[in-house]
C-alpha positions as CSV (number, residue, x, y, z in Angstrom):
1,X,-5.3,-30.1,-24.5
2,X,-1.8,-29.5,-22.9
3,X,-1.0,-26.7,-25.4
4,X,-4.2,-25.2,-24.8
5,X,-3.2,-25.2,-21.5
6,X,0.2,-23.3,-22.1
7,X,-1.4,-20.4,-24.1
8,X,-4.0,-19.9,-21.4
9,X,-2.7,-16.7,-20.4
10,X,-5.9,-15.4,-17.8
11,X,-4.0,-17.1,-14.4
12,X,-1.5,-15.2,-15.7
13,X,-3.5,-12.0,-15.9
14,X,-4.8,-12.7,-12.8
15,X,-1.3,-13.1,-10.9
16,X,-0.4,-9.6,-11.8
17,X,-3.6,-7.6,-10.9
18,X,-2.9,-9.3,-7.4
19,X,1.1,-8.0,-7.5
20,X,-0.3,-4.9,-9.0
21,X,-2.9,-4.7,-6.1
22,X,-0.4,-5.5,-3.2
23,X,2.1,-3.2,-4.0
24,X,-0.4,-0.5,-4.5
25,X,-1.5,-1.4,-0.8
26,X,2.2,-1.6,0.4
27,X,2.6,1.8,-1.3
28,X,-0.8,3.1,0.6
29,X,0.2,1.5,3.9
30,X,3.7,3.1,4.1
31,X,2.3,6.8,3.2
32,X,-0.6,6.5,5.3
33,X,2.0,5.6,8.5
34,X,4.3,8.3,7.7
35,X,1.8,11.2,7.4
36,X,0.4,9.3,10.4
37,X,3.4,10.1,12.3
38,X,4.5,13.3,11.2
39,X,0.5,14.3,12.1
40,X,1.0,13.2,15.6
41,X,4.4,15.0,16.2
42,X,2.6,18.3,14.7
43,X,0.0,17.5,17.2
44,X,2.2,16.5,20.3
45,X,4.5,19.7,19.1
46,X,1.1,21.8,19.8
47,X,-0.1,20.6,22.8
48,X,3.7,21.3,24.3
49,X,3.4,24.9,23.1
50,X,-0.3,25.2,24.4
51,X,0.8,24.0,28.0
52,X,3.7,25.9,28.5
């Protein structure tokens, strides 16, 4: 039983679709808040030149 328990590889499996998943997320979070940013100084760069 304790050998069977050592080749069970599927918690395994499981453990790296989740490290896979989060740094996927990380990955999406970090480009999402750049763009985010360099969106919204476009945008505030804009309304400056529309005011003046």
């Amino acid at each position: 039983m304790f050998a069977r328990f050592l080749k069970d590889e599927s918690g395994a499996t499981a453990i790296e679709y989740g490290l896979i998943a989060a740094l996927i997320a990380v990955a999406i979070i970090g480009g999402v808040t750049a763009l985010g940013t360099s969106t919204n100084d476009t945008f505030n760069a804009v309304a400056d030149k529309i005011a003046v």
